[in-house]
SERO-4910 file (N, C-alpha, C, O; in steps of 0.05 Angstrom, whole numbers):
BEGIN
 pado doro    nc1    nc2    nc3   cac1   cac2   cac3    cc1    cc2    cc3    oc1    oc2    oc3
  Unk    A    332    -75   -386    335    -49   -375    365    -43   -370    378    -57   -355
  Unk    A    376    -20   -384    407    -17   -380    402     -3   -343    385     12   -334
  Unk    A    423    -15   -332    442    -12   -311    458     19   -310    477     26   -324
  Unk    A    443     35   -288    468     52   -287    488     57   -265    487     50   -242
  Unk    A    506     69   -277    535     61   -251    530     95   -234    518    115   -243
  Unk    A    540     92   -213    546    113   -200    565    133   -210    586    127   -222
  Unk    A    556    158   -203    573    178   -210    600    170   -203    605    161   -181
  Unk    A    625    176   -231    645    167   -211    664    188   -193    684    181   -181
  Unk    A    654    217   -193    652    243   -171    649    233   -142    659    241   -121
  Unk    A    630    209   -150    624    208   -113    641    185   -107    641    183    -83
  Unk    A    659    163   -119    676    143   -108    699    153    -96    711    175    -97
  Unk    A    701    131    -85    727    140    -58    749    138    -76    747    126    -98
  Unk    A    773    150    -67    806    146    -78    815    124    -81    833    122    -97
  Unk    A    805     99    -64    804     77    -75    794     57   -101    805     38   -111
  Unk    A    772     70   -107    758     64   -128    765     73   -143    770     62   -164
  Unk    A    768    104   -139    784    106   -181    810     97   -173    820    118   -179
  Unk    A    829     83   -165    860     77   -161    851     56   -173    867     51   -191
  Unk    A    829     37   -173    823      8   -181    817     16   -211    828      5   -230
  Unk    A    798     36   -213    785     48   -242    810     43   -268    812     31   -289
  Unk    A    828     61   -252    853     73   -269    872     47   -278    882     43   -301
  Unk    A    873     31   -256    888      2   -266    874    -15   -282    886    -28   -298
  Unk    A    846    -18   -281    822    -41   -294    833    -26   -321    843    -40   -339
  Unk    A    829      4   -323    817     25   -352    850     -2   -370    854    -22   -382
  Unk    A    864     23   -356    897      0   -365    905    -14   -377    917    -14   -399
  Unk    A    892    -41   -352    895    -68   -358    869    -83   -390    872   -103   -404
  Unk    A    850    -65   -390    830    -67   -407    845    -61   -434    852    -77   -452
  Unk    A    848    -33   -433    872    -25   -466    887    -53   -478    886    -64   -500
  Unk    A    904    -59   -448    920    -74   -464    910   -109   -469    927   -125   -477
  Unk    A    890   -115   -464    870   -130   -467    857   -127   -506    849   -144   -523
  Unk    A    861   -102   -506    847    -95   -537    821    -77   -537    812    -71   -559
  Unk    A    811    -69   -518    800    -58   -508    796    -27   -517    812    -10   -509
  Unk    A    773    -21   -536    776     19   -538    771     28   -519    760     14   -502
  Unk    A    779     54   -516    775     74   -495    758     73   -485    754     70   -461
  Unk    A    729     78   -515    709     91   -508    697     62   -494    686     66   -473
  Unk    A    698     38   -502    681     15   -494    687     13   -468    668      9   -453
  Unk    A    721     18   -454    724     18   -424    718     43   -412    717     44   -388
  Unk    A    711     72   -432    693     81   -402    664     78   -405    651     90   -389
  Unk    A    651     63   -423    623     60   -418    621     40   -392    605     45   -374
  Unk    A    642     15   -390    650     -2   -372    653      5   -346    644     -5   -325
  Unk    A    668     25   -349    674     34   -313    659     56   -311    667     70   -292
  Unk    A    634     70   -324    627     92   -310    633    116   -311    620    134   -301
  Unk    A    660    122   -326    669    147   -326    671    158   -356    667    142   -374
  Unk    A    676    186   -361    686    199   -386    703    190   -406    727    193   -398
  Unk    A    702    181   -427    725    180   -444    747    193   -445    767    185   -457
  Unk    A    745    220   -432    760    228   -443    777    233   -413    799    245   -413
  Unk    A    766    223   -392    776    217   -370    805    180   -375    826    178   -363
  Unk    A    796    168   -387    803    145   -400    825    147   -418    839    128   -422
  Unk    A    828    171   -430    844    177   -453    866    199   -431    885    209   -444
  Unk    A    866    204   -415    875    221   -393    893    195   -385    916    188   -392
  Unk    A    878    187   -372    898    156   -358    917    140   -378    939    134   -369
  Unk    A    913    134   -398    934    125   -421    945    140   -428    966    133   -438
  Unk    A    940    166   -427    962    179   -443    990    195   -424   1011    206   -432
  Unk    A    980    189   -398    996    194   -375   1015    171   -365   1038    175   -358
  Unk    A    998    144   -366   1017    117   -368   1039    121   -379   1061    123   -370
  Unk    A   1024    125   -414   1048    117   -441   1065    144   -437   1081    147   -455
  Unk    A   1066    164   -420   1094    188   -418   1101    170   -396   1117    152   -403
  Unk    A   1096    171   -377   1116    163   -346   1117    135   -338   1136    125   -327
  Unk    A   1088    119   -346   1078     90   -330   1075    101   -303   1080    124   -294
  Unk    A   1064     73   -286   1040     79   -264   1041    115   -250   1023    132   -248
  Unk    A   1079    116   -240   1079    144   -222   1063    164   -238   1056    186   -228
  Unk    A   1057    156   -264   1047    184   -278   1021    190   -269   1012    213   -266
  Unk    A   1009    171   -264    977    171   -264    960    193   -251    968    197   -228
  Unk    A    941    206   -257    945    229   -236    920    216   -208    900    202   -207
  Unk    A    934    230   -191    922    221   -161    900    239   -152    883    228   -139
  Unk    A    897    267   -155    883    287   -148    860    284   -168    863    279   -192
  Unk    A    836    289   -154    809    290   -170    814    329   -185    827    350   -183
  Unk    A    794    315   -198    792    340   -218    764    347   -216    749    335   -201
  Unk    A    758    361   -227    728    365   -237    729    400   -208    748    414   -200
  Unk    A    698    403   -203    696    421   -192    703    422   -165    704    399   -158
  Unk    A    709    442   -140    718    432   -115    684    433   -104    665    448   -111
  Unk    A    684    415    -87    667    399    -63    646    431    -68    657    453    -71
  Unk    A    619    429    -67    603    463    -63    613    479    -73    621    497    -59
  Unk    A    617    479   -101    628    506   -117    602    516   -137    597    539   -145
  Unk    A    587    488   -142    567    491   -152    535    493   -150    519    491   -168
  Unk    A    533    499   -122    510    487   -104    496    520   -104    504    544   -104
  Unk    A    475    509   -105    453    539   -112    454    553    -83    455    577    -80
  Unk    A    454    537    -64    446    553    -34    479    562    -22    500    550    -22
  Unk    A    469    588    -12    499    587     -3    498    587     26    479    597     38
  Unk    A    522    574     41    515    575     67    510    591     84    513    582    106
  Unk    A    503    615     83    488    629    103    454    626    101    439    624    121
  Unk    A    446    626     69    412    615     66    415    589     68    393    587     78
  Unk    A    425    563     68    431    540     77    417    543    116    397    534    129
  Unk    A    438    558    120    432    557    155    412    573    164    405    569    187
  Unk    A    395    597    146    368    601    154    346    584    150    329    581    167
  Unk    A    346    570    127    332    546    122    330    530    140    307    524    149
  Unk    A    353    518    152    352    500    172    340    514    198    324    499    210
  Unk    A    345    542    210    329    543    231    300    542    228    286    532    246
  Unk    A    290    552    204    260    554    206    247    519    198    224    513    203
  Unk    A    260    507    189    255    478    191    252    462    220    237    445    228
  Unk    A    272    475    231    281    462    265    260    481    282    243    467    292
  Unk    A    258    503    286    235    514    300    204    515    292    187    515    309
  Unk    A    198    516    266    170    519    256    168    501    239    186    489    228
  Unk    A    130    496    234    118    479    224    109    488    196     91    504    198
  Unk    A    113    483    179    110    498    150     75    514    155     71    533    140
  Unk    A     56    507    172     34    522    178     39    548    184     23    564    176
  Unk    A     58    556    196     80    578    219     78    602    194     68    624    193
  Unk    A     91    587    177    110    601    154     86    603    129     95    606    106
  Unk    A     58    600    130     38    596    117     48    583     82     51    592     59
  Unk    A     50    554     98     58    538     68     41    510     73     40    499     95
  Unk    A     31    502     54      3    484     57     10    457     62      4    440     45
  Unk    A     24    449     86     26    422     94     34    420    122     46    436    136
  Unk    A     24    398    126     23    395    152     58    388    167     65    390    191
  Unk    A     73    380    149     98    372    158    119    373    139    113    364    117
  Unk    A    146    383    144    165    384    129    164    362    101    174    341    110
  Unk    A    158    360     83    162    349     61    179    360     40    186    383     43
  Unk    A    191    342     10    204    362      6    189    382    -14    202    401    -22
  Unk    A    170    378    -20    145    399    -27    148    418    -20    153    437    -34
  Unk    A    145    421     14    139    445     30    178    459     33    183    483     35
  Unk    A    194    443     33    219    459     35    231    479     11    244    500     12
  Unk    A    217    460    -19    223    482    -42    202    492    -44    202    499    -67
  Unk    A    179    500    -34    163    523    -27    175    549    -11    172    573    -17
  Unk    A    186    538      9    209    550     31    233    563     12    239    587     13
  Unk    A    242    546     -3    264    562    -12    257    574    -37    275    589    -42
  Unk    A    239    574    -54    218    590    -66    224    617    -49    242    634    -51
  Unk    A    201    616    -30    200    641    -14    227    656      2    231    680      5
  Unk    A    237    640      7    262    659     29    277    653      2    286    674     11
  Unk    A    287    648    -17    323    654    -35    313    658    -59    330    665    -75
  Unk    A    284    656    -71    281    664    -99    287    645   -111    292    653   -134
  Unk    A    292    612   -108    301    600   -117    271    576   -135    256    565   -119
  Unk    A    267    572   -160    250    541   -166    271    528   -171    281    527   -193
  Unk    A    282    516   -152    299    490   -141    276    463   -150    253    461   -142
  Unk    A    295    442   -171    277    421   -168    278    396   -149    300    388   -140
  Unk    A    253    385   -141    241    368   -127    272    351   -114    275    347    -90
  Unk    A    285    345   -126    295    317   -133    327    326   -116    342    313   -101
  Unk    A    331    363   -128    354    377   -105    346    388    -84    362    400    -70
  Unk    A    323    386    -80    316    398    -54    313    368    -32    310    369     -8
  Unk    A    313    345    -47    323    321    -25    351    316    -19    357    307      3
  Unk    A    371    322    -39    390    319    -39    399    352    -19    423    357    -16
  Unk    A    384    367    -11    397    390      0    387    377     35    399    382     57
  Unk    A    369    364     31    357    348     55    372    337     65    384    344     86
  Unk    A    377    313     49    401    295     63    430    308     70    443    295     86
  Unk    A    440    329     60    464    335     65    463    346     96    480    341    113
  Unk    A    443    359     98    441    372    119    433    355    145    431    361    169
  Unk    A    429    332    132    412    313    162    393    304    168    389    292    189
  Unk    A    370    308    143    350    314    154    338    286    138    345    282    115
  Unk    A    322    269    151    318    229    142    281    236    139    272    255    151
  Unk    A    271    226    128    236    224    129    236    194    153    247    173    160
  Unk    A    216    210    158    206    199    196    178    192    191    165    199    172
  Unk    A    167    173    213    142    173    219    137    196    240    148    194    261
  Unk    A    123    215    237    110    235    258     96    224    280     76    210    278
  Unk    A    108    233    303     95    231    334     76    250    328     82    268    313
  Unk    A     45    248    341     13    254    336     20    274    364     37    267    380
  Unk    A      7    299    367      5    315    378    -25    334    371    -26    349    352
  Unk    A    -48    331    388    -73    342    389    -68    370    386    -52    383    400
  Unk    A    -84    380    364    -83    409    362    -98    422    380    -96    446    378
  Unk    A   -111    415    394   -122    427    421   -113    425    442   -125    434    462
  Unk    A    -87    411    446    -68    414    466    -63    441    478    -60    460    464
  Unk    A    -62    442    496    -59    468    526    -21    467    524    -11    451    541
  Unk    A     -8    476    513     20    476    522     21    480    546     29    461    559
  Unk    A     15    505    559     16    515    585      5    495    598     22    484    613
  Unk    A    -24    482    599    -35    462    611    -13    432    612    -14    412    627
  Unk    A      2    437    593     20    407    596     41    414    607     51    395    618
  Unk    A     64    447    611     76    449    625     78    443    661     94    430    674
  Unk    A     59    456    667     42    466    693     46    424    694     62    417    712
  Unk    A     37    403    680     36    386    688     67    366    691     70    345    703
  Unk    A     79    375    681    105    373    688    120    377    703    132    361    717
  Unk    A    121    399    701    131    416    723    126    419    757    142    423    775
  Unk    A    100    416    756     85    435    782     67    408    788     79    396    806
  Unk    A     41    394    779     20    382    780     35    344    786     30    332    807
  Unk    A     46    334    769     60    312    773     82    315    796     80    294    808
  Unk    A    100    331    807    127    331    817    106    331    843    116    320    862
  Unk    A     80    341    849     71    336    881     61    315    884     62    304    906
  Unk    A     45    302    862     36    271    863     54    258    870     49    247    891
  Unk    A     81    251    859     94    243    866    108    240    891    113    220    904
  Unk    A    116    268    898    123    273    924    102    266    948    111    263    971
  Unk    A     79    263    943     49    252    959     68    213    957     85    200    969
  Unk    A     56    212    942     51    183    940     87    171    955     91    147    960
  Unk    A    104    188    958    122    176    963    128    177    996    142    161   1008
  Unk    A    109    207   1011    111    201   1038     84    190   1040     86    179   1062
  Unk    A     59    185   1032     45    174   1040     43    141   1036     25    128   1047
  Unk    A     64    128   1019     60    100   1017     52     91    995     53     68    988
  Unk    A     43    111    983     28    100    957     37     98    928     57    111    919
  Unk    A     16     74    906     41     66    887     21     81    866     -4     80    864
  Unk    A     44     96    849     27    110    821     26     85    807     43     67    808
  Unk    A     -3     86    790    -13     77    764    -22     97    749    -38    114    754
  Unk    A     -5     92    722    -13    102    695    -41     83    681    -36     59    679
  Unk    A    -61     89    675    -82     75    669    -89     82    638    -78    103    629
  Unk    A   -110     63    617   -108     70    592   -130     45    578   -132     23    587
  Unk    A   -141     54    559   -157     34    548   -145     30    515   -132     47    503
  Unk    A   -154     -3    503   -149      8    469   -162    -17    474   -176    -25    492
  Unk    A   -152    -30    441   -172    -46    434   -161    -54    410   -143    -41    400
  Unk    A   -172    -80    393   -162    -85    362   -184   -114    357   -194   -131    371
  Unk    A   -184   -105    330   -201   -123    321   -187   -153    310   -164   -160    317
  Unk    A   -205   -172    291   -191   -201    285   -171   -193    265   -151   -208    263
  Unk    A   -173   -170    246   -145   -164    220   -129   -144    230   -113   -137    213
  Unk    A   -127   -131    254   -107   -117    261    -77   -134    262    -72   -149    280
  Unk    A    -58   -128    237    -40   -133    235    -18   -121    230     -3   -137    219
  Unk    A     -6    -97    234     10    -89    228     37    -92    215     52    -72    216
  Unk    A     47   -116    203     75   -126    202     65   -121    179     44   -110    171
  Unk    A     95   -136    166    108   -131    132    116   -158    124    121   -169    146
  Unk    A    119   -172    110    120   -195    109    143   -193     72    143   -176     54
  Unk    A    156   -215     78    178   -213     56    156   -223     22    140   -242     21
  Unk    A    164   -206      0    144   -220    -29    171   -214    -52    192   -200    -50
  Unk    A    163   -228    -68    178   -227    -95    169   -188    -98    151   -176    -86
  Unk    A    186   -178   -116    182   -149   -133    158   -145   -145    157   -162   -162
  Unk    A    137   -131   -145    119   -123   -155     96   -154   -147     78   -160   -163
  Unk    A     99   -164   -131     81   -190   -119     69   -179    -82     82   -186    -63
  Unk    A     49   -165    -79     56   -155    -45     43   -180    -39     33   -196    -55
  Unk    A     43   -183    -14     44   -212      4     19   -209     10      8   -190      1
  Unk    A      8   -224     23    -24   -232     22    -28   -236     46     -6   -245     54
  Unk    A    -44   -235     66    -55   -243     88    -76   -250     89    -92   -236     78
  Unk    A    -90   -281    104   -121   -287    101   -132   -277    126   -120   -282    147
  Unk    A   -154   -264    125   -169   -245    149   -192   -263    148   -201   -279    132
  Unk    A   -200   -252    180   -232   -275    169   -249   -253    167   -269   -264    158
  Unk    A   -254   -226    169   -276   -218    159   -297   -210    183   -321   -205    181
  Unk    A   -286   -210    198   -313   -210    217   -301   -182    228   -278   -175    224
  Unk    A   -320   -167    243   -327   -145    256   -337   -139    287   -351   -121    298
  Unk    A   -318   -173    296   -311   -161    328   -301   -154    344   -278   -157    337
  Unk    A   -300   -143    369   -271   -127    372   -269   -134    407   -288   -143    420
  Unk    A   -243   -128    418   -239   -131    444   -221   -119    454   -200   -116    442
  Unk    A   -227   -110    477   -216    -79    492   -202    -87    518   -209   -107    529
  Unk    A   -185    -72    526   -166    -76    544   -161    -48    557   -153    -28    545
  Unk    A   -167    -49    586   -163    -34    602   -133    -37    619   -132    -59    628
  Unk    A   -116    -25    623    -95    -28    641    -75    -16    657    -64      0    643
  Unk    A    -69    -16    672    -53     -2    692    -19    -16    696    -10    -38    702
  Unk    A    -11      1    690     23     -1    698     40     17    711     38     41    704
  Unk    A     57     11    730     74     27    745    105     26    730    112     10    713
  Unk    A    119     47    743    145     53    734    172     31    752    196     35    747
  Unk    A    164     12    768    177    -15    782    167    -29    760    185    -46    758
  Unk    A    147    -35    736    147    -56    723    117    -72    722    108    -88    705
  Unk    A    107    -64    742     78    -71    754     51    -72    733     43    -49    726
  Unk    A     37    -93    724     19    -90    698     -3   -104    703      2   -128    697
  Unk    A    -33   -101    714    -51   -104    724    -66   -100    694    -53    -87    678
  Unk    A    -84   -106    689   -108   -106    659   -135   -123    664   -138   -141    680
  Unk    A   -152   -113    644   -173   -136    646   -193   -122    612   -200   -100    604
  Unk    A   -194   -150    605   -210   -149    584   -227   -145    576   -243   -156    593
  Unk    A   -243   -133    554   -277   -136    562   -279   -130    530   -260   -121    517
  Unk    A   -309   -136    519   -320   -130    488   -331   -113    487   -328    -99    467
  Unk    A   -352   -104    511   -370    -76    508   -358    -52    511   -338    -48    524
  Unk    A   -375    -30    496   -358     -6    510   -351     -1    528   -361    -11    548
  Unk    A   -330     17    532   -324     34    556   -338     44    570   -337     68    566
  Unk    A   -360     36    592   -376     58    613   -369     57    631   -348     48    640
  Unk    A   -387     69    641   -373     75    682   -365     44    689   -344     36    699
  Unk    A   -390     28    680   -394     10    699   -379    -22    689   -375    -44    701
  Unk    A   -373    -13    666   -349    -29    651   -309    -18    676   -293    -30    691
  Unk    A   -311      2    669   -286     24    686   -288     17    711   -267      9    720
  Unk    A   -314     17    733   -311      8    756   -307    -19    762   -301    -21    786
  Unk    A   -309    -43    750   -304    -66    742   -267    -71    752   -255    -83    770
  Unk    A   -260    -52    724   -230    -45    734   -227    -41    757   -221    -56    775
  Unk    A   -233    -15    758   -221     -1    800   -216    -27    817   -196    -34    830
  Unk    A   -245    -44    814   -250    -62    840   -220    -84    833   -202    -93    847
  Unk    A   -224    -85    814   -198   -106    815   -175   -100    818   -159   -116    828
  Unk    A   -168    -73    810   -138    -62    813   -140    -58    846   -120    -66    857
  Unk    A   -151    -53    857   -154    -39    890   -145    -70    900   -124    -74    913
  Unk    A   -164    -91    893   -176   -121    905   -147   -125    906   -138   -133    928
  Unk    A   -129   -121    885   -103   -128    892    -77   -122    903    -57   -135    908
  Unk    A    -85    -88    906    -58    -66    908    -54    -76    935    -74    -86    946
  Unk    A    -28    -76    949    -19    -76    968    -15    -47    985    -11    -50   1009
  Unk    A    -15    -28    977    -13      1    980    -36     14    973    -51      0    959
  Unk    A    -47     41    979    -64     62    964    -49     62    936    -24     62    932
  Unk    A    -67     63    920    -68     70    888    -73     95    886    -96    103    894
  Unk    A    -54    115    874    -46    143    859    -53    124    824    -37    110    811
  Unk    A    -78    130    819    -82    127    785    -84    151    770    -99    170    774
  Unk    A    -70    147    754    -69    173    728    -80    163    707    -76    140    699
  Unk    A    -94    176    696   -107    177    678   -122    198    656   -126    220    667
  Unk    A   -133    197    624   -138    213    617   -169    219    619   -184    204    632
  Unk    A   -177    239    607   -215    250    616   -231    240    597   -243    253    581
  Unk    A   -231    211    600   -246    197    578   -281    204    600   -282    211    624
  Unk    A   -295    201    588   -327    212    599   -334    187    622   -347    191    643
  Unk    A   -322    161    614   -327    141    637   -308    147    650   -316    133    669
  Unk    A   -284    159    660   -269    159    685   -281    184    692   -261    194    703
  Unk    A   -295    198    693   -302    235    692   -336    229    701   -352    247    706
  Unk    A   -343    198    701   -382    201    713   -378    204    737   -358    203    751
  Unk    A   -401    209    742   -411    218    776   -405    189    789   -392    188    811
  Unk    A   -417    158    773   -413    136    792   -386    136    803   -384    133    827
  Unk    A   -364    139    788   -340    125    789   -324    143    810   -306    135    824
  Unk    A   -335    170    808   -334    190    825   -342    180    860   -327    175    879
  Unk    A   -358    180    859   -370    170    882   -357    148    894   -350    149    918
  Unk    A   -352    123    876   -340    102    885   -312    104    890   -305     89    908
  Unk    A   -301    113    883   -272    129    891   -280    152    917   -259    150    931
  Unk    A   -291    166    926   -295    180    947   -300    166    970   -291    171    993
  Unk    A   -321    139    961   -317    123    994   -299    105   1000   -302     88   1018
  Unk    A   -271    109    980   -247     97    989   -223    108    991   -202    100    983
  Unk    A   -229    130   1004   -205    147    999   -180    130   1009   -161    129    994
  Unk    A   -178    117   1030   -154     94   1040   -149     85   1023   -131     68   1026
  Unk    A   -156     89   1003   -150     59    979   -147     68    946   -138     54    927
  Unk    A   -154     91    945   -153    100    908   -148    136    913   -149    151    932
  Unk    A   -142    137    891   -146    172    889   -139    172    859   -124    154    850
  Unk    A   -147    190    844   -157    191    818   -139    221    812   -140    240    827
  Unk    A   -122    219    786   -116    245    778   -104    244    755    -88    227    747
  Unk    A   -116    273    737   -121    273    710    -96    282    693    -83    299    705
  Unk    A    -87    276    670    -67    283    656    -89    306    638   -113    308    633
  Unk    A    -65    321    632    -77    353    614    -89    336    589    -80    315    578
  Unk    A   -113    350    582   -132    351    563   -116    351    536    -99    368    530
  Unk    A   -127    325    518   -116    320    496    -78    311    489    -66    320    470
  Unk    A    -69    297    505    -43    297    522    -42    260    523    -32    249    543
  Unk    A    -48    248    507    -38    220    510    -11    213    514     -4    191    522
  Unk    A      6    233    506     33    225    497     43    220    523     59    202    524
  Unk    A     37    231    544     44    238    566     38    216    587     45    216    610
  Unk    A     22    196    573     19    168    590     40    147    585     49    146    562
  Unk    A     47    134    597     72    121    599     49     87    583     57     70    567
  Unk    A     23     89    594     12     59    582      1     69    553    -19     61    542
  Unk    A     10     77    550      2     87    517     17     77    500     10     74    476
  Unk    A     47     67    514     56     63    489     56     25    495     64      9    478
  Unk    A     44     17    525     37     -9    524     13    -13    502     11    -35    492
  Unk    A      3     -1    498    -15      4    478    -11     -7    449    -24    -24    437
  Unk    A     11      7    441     24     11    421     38    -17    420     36    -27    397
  Unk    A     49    -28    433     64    -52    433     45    -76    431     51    -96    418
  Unk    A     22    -73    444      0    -87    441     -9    -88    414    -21   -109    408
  Unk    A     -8    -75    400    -23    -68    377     -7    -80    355    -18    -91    336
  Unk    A     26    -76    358     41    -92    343     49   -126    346     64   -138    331
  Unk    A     37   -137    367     42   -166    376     17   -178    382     17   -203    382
  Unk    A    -15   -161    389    -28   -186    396    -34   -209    373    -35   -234    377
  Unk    A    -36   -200    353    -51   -221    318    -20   -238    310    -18   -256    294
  Unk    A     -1   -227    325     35   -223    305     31   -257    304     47   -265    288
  Unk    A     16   -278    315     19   -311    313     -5   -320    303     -6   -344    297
  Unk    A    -30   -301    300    -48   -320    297    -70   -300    287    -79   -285    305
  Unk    A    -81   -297    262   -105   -273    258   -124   -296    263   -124   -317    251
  Unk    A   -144   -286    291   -167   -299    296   -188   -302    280   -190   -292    258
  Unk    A   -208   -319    293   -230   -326    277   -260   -316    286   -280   -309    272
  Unk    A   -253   -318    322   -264   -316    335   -264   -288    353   -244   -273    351
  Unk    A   -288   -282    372   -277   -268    394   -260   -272    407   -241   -257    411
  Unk    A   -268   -305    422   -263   -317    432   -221   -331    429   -205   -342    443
  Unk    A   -224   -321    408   -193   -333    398   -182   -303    398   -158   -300    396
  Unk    A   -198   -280    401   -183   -253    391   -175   -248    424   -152   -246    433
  Unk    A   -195   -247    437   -186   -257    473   -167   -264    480   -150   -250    491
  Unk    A   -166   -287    475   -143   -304    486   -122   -301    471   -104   -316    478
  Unk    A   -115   -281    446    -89   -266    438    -86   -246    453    -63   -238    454
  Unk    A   -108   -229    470    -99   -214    487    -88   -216    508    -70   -202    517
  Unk    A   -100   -240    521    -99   -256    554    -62   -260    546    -46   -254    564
  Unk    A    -54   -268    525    -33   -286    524     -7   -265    527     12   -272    542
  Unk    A     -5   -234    506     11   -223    516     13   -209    537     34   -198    544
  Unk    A    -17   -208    554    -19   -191    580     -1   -209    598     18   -199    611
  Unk    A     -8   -234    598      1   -252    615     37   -259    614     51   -268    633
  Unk    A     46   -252    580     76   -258    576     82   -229    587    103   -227    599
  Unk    A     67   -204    585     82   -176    596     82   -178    623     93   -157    629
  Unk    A     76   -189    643     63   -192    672     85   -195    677     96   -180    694
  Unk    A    101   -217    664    131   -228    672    157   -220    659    176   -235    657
  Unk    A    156   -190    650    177   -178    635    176   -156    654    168   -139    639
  Unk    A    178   -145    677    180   -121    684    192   -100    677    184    -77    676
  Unk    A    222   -111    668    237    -97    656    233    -80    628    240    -58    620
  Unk    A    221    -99    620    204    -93    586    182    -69    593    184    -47    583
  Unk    A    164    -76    611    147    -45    621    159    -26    626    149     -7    615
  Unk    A    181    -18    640    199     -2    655    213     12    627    223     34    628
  Unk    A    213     -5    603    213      9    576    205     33    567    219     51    558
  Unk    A    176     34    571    160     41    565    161     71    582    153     92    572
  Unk    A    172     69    603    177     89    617    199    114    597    195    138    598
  Unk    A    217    104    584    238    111    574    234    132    542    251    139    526
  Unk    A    208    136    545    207    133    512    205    171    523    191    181    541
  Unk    A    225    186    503    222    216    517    204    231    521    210    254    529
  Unk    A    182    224    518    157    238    524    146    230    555    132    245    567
  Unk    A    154    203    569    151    195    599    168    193    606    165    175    623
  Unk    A    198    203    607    213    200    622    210    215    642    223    207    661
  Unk    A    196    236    646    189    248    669    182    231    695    192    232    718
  Unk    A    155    211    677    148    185    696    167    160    707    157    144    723
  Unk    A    193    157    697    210    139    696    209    131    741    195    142    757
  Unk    A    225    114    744    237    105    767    253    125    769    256    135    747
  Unk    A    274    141    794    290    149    800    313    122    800    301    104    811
  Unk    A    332    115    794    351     92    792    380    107    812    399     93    819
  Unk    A    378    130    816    404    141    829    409    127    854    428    132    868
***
């Protein structure tokens, strides 16, 4: 497979200063023109430029200034549709602008510039109009389309800033609360393979799974407990009793409106302890907004990361093991606080 060299438009003044002496030193080697610029990448007749500037002056002759076209002389967008492009990229979702994808791709941007400049721009310059401008392909943060904006402001703003302010003259410590779960092949990593060889992982095949309930504060604080059956009340109240059995303070728990934190039991059992629990809900469809969510997420990338189980019993005790190594990282929880969607929830540090 022939090798191709980089444009030599895009090398630094360094590189053609090297170009121009190699081209040179090649001639007088025996070297044709045309064979040293297939060699270095450039024009022949860029090559025949440089010798024939040597043989009038030698080296001072050489010319120093690029040639060719100046920097955007040739570029289809001009910068004023350049900079409308970019706002409707930065404020709206190609749905907004009725173009059939869920997220900036560069599909949906030469659709965009289709529509706003008249332009069928191909695929290939509409990445290269991407990158100039800034713009990198991302993994997308998940946002529920039945999200309440207003309902998540109001919780920012207004609904959290009095919990807070409660729990801080009454004594009491917030918990962010949260469930997940992963089976024996949940593995997420990447593993190094030869080119066209992808790497292999042995799974055992089985279809059992184990769930993790847990609570963490913004000091670092990480209370959990495991279990295989679903989520019910009476799985959820299991929790309470243990998080309470241990709090040193009343517990402020936050949490989302999963149907087991939302039964009448758990309800009840929280009402005959008001000294001791109080229960309050993050806006409807709004995970992002839990600070153990993204313990979640970390969980999900490290429990299998040493060992894809065989067992329940072995899938367990990969859970037990990083609950028990996060117990003693507080600092590492207090992470989790940081990520810009909970910084709201963070510690005050002033």
């Amino acid at each position: 497979m022939a090798l191709s060299l980089p444009d030599a438009r895009h090398l630094s003044d360094e590189v053609l200063e090297a170009l121009r002496l190699r081209a040179l030193r090649g001639r007088e080697l025996g070297y044709t023109e045309t064979a040293l610029a297939d060699l270095l990448g450039v024009a022949r007749e860029t090559v025949c430029r440089w010798c024939a500037a040597y043989d009038s002056g030698g080296l001072d002759a050489l010319p120093r200034d690029r040639t060719g076209r100046p920097q955007g002389s040739g570029r289809s967008l001009g910068d004023e549709q350049a900079r409308r492009l970019r706002a409707v990229i930065d404020a709206r979702a190609p749905e907004d602008v009725s173009i059939a994808s869920p997220l900036w791709t560069r599909r949906a941007v030469q659709e965009l510039i289709r529509r706003e400049c008249g332009l069928a721009m191909p695929i290939r310059t509409v990445g290269t109009y991407l990158r100039r401008w800034g713009y990198t392909p991302k993994r997308p943060r998940r946002r529920a389309r039945r999200q309440d904006p207003e309902e998540v402001r109001r919780w920012l703003h207004l609904t959290y800033p009095v919990i807070e302010a409660r729990a801080a003259r009454e004594g009491a410590e917030i918990h962010w609360c949260d469930e997940t779960g992963a089976g024996p092949n949940d593995y997420p990593g990447r593993g190094y393979a030869r080119v066209g060889r992808p790497p292999e992982v042995q799974v055992s095949g089985g279809r059992f799974r184990v769930n993790l309930a847990s609570a963490i504060t913004n000091a670092g604080k990480v209370r959990f407990m495991t279990y295989t059956r679903t989520l019910t009340a009476a799985v959820f109240l299991s929790f309470l009793e243990r998080l309470v059995r241990g709090a040193r303070k009343k517990v402020f728990l936050i949490l989302d409106r999963h149907p087991a934190h939302e039964a009448q039991a758990v309800a009840d059992w929280v009402a005959g302890r008001p000294e001791r629990i109080e229960l309050f809900f993050l806006p409807s469809h709004a995970p992002e907004l839990n600070p153990d969510e993204y313990l979640n997420n970390d969980l999900k990338g490290r429990v299998n990361a040493e060992h894809l189980p065989d067992t329940s019993q072995e899938l367990e005790s990969n859970f037990q093991r990083f609950m028990e190594w996060l117990k003693g990282l507080p600092a590492h929880v207090r992470s989790y606080f940081q990520h810009p969607k909970v910084q709201y929830a963070a510690a005050d540090t002033r």
